[in-house]
N, C-alpha and C positions, 0 to 999 in steps of 0.2 A: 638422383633421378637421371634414367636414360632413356631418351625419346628416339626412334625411329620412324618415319613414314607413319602407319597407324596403330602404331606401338607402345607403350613406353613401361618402363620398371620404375619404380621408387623403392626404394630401400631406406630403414629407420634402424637406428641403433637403439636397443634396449643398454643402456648403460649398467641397469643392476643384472642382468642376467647374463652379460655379456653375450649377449643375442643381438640376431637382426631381423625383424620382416619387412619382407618383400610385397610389394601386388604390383601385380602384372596385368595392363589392361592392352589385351590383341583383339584389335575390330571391336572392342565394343566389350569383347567376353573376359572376365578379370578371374585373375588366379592369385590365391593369396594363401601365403607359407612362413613360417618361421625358422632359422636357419640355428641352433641352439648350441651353447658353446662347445658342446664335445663335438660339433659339426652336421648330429645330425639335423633332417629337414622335417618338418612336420605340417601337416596342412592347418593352416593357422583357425579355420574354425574347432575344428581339434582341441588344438592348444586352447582357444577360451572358452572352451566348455567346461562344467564345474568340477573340479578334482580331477581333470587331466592333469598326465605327469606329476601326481603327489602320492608314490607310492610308500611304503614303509620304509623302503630303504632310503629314500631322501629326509634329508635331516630337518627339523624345523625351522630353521632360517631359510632354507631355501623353499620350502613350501612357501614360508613368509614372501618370501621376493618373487618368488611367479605368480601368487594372487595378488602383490600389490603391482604389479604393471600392467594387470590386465583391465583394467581402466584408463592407462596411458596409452594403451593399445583403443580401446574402443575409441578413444575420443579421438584418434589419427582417424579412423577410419571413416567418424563421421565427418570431421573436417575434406576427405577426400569424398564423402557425400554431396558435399556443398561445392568444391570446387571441379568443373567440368572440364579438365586435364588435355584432353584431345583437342577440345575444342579451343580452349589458349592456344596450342600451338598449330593449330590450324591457321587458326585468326591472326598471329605472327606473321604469318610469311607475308602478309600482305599488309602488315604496320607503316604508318605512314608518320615522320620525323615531323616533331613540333617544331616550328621555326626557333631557333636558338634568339636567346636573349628575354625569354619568356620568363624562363626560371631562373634562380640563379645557381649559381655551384655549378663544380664542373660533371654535371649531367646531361645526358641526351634525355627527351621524353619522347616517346612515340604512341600514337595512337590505332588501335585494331576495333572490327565490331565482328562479329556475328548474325547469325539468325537469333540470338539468344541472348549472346552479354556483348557488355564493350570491357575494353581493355586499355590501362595505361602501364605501357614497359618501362622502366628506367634503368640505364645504364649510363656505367663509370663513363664517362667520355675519354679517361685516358687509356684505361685497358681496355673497354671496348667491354665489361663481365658486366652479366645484370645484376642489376640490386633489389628491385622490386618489383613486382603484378599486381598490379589491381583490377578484381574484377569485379563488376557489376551488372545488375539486368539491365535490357535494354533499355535505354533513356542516358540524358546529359550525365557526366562523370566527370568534375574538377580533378584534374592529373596533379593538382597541387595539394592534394587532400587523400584519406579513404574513407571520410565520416558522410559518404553516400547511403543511404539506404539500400540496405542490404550490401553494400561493398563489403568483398574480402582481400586481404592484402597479403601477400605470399613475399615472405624478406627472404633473399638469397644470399647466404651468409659465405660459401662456398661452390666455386664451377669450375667444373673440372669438364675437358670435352671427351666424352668416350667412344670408341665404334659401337656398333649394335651388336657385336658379336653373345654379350652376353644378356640379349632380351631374350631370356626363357627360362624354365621351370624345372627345378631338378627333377630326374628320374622320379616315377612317381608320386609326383605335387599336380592333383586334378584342378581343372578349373570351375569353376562354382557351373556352368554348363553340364560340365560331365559326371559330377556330382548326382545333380538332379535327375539327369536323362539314365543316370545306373540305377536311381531308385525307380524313375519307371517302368526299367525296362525290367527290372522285377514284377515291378506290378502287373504288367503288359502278361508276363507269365504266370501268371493266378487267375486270369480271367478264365472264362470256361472253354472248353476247346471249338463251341462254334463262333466264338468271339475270334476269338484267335485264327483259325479258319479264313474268318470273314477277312481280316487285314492281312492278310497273305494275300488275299486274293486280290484286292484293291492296292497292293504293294508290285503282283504279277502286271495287273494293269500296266502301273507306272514304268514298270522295267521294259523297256522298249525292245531292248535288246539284250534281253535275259541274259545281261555276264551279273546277275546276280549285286546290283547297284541303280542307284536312281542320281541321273544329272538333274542339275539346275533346269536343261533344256526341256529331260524328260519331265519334270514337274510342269514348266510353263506350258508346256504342249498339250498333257494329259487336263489342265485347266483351262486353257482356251476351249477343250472340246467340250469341256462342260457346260461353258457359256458364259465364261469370268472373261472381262474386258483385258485385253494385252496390258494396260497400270498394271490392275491389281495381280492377274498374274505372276508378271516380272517381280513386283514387288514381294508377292510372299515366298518366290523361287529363290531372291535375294536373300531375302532375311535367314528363312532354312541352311543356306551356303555359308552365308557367315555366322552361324552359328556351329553349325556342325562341322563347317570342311577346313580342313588345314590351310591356310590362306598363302601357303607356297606352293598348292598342289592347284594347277591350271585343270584338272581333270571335273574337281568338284562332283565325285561319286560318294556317296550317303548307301553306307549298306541296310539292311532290311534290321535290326536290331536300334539302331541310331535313329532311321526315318519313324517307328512305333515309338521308340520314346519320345524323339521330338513332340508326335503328335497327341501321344497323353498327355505333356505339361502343356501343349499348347489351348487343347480341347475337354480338359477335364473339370472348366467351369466350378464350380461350389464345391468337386471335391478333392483332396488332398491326391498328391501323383501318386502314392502308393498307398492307396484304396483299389481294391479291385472293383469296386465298384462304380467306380467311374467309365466301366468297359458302356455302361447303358449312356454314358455322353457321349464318348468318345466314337463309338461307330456310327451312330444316325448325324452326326458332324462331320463326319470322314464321306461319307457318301452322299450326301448334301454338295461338299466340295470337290469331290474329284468326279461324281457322276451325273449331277445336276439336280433338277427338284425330281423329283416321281412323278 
């Protein structure tokens, strides 16, 4: 596992395939791929889809060994369901040291909370490497124990300290975001052309300054004049940004393809993003928000 600011990769060795997957969680948004022993990269819901990669030319042992790991894959993935990754190491930086002589053995314990969970770290007190996390919801957490309700305990068997050079996704490996936002931006294009029309037009709005992109600003702006309170503004200008914008790029421009998808997975309510017929939610929702009531 490689953590950076609000980053981090974990890597799993598949032992019988002599594979690796990867997830990738940037801001929030997770990308997750398999790296497969001839090297190449696969996007890992791919891989556990049913009779991926079991063509004719693979031999029967090996079909055997990629369907039986793919259960030792789901259950990582649920286990990384349960454990809220960012927000441990969030909660770290501001851990505070159990007075020594509490515990025995030569360990440090230290404790962290959250909005959410509390946290007990333990490390080697002579190398200074962790050993273990425990995390639990909010409420008391014996550090002497993980038999808390609901506690999970994460044993660190190996730490190795790395740069961040390599938090990211090979050429590519989409992130379950862009995923979804290419199915709708399919969908976006089957609706009918006064649909389609119509979000052009409410996307010209936003574009303030027609280079053909919509900031974070141009969002909060074109929503305050609607008569959304500067919160909620800012907050859904936020969330747009860190979904869609590259979170190196200070500019945070959302072109006209990315903003229509956004807003079909966000407003298509009861129907699936590629349904075209979600176009009858999606615009009396879109113009409700960016132009106010009728």
């Amino acid at each position: 596992m490689t953590v950076s600011r609000a980053s981090y990769v974990l890597r799993y060795q598949v032992a019988t395939l002599g594979a690796e997957v990867s997830v990738l969680n940037r801001a929030g948004v997770m990308t997750s791929w398999i790296t497969l022993a001839n090297g190449h990269h696969a996007q890992l819901g791919v891989f556990l889809a049913p009779s991926a990669y079991t063509s004719h030319h693979q031999r029967d042992l090996e079909i055997e060994a990629t369907e039986t790991c793919k259960p030792q894959i789901l259950a990582l993935l649920g286990v990384l369901d349960s454990l809220d990754l960012l927000d441990m190491f969030h909660a770290s930086m501001e851990a505070v040291e159990v007075p020594s002589g509490i515990y025995q053995g030569a360990k440090r314990i230290y404790h962290a909370s959250s909005g959410k969970n509390t946290y007990v770290f333990t490390f080697d007190d002579r190398t200074g490497c962790p050993l273990a996390i425990t995390q639990a919801p909010m409420g008391p957490l014996d550090a002497s124990s993980s038999s808390s309700s609901g506690a999970l305990q994460l044993a660190i068997e190996d730490y190795v300290r790395h740069d961040d050079s390599c938090i990211d996704a090979p050429l590519g490996i989409q992130s379950d975001v862009d995923l979804v936002l290419d199915a709708a931006i399919s969908c976006f294009y089957q609706w009918t052309l006064a649909g389609r029309q119509q979000l052009e037009q409410i996307f010209a709005l936003l574009d303030k300054d027609g280079d053909g992109s919509v900031s974070g600003q141009d969002l909060t702006d074109q929503l305050l004049d609607a008569g959304h309170s500067p919160e909620r503004a800012q907050s859904i200008a936020r969330e747009m940004t860190r979904l869609l914008c590259d979170s190196t790029d200070p500019s945070e421009e959302v072109t006209f393809c990315r903003l229509a998808g956004f807003w079909v997975v966000m407003l298509a309510d009861d129907l699936r993003v590629s349904d075209p017929r979600n176009e009858r939610r999606v615009l009396p929702a879109l113009e409700q928000l960016f132009l106010g009531p009728a």
